[in-house]
DOBAKE-5700 format. One record per residue (C-alpha): x, y, z; residue number from 0. Coordinates in nm, 2 decimals, padded with zeros to 4 digits, always signed. Example, Ala and Ser with C-alpha at 12.3 -4.5 7.8 and 13.67 -1.06 7.14 Angstrom:
<kolfis>
+01.23 -00.45 +00.78 0 .
+01.37 -00.11 +00.71 1 .
</kolfis>
This chain:
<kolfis>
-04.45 -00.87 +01.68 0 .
-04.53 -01.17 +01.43 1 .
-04.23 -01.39 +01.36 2 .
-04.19 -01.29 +01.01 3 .
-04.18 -00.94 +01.10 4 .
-03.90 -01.04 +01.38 5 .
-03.71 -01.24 +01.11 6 .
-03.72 -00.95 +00.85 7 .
-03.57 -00.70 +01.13 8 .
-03.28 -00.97 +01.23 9 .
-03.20 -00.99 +00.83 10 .
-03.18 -00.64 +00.78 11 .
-02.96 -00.59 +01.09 12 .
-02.74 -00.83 +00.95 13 .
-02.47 -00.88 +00.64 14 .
-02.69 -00.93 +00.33 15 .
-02.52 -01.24 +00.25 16 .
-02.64 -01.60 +00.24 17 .
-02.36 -01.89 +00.35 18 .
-02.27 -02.19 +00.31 19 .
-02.00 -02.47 +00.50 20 .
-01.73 -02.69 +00.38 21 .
-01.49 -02.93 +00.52 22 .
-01.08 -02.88 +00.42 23 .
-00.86 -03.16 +00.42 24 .
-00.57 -02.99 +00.55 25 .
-00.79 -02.78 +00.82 26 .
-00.90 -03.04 +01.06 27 .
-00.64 -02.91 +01.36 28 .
-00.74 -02.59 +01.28 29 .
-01.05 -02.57 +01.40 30 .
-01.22 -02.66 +01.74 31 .
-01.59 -02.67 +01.86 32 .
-01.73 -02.43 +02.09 33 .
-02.00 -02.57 +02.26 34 .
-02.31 -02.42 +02.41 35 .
-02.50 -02.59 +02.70 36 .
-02.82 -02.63 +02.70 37 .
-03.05 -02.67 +02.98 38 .
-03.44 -02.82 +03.08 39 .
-03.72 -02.75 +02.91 40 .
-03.80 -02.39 +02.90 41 .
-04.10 -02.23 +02.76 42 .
-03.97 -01.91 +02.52 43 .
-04.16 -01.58 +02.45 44 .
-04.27 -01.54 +02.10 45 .
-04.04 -01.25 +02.16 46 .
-03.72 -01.43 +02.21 47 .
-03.44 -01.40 +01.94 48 .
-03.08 -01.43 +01.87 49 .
-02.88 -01.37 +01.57 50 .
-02.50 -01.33 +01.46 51 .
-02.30 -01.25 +01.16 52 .
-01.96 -01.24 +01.06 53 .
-01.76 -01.15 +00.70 54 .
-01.45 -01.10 +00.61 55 .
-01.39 -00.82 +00.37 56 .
-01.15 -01.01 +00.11 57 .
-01.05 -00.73 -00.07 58 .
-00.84 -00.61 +00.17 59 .
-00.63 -00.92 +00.20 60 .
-00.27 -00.88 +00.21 61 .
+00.06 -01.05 +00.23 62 .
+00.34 -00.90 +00.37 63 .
+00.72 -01.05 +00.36 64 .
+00.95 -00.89 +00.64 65 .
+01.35 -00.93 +00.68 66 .
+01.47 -01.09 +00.95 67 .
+01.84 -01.01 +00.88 68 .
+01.91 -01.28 +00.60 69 .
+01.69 -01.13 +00.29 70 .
+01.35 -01.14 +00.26 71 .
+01.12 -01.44 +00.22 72 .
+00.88 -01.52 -00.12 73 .
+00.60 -01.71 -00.08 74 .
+00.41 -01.92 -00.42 75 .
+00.07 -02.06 -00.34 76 .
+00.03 -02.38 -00.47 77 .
-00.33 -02.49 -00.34 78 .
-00.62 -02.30 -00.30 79 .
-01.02 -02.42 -00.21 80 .
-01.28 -02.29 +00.01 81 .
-01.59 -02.45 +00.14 82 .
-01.94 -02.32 +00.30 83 .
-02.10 -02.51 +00.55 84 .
-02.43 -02.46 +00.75 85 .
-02.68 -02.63 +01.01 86 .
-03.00 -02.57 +01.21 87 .
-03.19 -02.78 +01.47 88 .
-03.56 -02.67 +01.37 89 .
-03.88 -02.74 +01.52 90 .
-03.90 -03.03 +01.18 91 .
-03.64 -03.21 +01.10 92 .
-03.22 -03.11 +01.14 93 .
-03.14 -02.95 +00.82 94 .
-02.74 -02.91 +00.71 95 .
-02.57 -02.82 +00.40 96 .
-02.15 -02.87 +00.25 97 .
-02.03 -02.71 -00.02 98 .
-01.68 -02.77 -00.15 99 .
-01.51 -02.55 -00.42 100 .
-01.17 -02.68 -00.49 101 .
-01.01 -02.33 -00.59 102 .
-01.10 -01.92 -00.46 103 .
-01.15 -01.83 -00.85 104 .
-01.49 -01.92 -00.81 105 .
-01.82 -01.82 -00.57 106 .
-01.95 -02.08 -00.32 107 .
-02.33 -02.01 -00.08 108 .
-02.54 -02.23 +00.06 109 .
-02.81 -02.23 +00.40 110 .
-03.01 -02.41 +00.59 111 .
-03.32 -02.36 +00.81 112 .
-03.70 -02.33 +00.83 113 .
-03.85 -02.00 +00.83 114 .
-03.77 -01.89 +01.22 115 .
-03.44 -02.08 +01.22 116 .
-03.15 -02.04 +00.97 117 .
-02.81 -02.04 +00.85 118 .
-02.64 -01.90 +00.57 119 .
-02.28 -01.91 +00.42 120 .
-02.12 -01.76 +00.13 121 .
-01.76 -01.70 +00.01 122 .
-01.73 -01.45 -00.30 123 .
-01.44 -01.33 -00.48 124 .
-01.42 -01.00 -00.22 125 .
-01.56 -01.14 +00.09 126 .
-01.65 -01.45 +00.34 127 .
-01.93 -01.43 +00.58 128 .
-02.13 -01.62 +00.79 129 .
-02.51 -01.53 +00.98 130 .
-02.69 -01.71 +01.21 131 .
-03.06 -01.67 +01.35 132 .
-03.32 -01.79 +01.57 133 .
-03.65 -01.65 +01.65 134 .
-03.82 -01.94 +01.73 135 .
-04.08 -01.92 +02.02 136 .
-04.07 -02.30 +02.10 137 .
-03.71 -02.32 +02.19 138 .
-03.46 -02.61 +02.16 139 .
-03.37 -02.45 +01.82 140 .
-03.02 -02.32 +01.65 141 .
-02.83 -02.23 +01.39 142 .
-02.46 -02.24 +01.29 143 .
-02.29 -02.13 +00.96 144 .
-01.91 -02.15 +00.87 145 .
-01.74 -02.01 +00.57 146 .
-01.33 -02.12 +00.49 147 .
-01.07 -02.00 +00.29 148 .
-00.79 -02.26 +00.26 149 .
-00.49 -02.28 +00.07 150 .
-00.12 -02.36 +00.09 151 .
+00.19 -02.19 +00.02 152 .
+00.61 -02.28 +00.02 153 .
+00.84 -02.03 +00.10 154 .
+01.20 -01.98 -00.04 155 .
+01.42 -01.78 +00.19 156 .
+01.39 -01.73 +00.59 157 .
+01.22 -01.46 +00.74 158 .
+00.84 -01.33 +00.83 159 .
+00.54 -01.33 +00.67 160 .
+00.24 -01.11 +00.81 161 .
-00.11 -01.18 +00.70 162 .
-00.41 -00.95 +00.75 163 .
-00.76 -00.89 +00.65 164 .
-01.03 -00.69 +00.80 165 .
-01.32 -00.83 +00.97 166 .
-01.67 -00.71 +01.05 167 .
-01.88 -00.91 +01.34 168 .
-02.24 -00.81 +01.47 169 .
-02.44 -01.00 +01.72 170 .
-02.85 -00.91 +01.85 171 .
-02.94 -01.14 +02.12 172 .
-03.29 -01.10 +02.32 173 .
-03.39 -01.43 +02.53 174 .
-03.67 -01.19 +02.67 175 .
-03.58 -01.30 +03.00 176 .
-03.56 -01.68 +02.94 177 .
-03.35 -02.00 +02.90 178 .
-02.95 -01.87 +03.01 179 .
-02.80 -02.14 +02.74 180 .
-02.94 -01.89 +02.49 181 .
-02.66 -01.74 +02.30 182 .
-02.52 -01.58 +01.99 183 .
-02.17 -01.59 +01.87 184 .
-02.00 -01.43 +01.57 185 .
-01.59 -01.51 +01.52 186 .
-01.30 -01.42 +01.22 187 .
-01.00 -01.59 +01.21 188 .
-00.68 -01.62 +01.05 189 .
-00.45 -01.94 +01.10 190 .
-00.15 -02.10 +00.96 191 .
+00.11 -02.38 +01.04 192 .
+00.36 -02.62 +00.83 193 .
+00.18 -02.82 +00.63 194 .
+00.32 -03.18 +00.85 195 .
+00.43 -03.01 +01.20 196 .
+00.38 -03.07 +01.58 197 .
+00.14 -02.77 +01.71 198 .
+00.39 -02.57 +01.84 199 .
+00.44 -02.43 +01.48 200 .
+00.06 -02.35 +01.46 201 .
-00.04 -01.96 +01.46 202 .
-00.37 -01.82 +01.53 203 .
-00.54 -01.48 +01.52 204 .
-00.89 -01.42 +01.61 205 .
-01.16 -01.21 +01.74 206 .
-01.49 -01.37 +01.90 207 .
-01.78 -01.15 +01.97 208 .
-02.07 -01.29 +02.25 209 .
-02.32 -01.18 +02.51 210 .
-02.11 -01.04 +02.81 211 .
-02.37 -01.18 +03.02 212 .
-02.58 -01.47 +02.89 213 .
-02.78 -01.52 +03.15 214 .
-03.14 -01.35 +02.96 215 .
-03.01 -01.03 +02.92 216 .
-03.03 -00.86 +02.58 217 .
-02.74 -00.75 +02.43 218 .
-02.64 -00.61 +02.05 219 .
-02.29 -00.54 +01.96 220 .
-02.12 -00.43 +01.62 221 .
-01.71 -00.49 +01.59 222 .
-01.48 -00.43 +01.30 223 .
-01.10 -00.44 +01.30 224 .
-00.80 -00.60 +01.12 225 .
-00.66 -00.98 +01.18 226 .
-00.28 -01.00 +01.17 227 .
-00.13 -01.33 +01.14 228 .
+00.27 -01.30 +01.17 229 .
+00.41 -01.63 +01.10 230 .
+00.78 -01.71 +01.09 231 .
+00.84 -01.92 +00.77 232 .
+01.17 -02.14 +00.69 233 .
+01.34 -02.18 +00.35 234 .
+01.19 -02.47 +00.16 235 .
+00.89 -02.53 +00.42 236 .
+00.55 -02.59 +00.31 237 .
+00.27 -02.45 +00.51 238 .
-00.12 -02.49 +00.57 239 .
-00.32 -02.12 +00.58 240 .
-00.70 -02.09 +00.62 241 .
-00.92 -01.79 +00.70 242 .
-01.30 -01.80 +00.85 243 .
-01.60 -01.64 +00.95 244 .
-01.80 -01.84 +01.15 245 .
-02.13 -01.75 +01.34 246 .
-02.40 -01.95 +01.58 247 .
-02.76 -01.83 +01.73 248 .
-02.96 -02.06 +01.93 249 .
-03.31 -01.98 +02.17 250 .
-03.22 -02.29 +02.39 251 .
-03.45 -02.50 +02.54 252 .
-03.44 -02.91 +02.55 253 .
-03.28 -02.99 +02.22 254 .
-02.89 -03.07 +02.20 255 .
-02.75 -02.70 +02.04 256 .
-02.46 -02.79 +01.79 257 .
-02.14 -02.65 +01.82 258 .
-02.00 -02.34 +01.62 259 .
-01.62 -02.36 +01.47 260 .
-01.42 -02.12 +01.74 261 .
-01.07 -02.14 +01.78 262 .
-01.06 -02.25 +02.18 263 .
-00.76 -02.07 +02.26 264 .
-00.49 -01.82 +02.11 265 .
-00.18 -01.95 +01.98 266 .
+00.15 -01.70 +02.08 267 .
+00.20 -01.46 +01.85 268 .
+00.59 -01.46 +01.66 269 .
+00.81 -01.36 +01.90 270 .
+01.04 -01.28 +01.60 271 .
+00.82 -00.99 +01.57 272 .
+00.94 -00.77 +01.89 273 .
+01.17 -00.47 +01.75 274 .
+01.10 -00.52 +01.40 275 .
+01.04 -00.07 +01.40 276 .
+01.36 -00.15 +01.15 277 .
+01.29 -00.41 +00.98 278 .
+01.27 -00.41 +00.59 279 .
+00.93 -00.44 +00.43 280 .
+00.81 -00.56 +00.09 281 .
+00.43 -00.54 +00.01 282 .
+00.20 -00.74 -00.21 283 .
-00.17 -00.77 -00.24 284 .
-00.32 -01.12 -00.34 285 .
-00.67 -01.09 -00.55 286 .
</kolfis>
């Protein structure tokens, strides 16, 4: 099959969107890299590909404030941004792009590729996704794209605040056989922690979709679900919340392979929320 054939397949499988990356101030511990070896030259089948995507369906954000016993916390925003960033390593030169809005009122996209290799990001008003692909026959090419919602809140009044969104992942990965480092990867994730805390006060939710077996075997996977972020808050505190879609494909062969932006490990859920069956609940959306 010709590679622009191949490349219109891998588009349509995917989300329709185009992305873009940005870099938060606050978001730095947040995210860590997940690297993907790479090993000796290895000559690729035209027929080689990989490809990810990941979005976040943003209209189905919610906030939810839950009694712990001493009323029931509010929580105010009082900074909001996102940013879109992307990458690929292409047979010509590495290509990257940043873009940095400084509020969610407003859209944000941007990519990044050649025609076999690329990376797009986008965060809109109702949704965040990121899509990865490779179909280059040379190897030694990839792609990563990364798309963050940050903002920060204070909270008045002790209790629990339980964030969730739903997520939709989908990954098409066929080394035909070749090159093991080969890989796609498609992750959403939800964190929080006080805005000037140790990490013990960081919480985490995440799903991560990959190749069970990445040793040249094909493998195509679809996942959709609902992140929940339960975060204990304290009257007066200031926290740091971001959410992300994040995505990398790469047909490896001698070229370094940059990382994607994974969470490396799950942070313990609440423990706060054992036996809250009776726990009063109070509801409310944000846009």
């Amino acid at each position: 099959m010709p590679v622009k054939s191949k490349i219109g397949l891998i588009r349509e499988k995917l989300f329709p969107q185009l992305f873009k990356e940005k870099i938060m101030r606050h978001a730095n511990w947040l995210i860590l890299a997940l690297s993907i070896p790479c090993l000796s030259n290895t000559a690729l089948a035209a027929s080689a590909s990989a490809s990810a995507g990941a979005s976040l369906d943003w209209s189905t954000f919610s906030v939810s404030t839950i009694s712990l016993g001493a009323g029931t916390p509010m929580l105010t925003w009082i900074d909001s941004s996102y940013s879109a960033s992307t990458s690929a390593i292409t047979s010509g030169p590495d290509l990257s792009q940043t873009d940095f809005v400084p509020d969610w009122g407003t859209g944000s996209l941007s990519s990044a590729g050649d025609s076999s290799t690329q990376a797009w990001a986008e965060i809109a008003a109702d949704a965040i996704s990121a899509n990865a692909s490779d179909v280059n026959p040379t190897g030694g090419s990839s792609a990563t794209a990364s798309a963050i919602r940050h903002g920060e809140f204070t909270v008045s009044g002790n209790g629990l605040i339980l964030f969730s969104v739903t997520y939709s992942l989908a990954i098409d990965f066929y080394p035909d056989g070749y090159s093991p480092s080969s890989n796609a990867t498609a992750s959403a994730t939800l964190g929080a922690a006080k805005a000037t805390a140790s990490s013990n006060s960081n919480h985490l939710a995440y799903e991560l979709l990959f190749p069970a077996s990445p040793s040249g075997l094909a493998h195509s996977e679809r996942k959709t679900g609902t992140l929940y972020l339960p975060v204990v808050v304290a009257d007066g505190e200031t926290y740091s919340f971001y959410a992300q879609a994040a995505s990398s494909a790469a047909i490896a062969g001698s070229t370094n392979v940059p990382s994607v932006p994974l969470p490396a490990a799950v942070w313990p859920f609440v423990s706060g929320l054992i036996g809250l069956a009776g726990a009063s609940l109070s509801r409310r959306r944000i846009a």
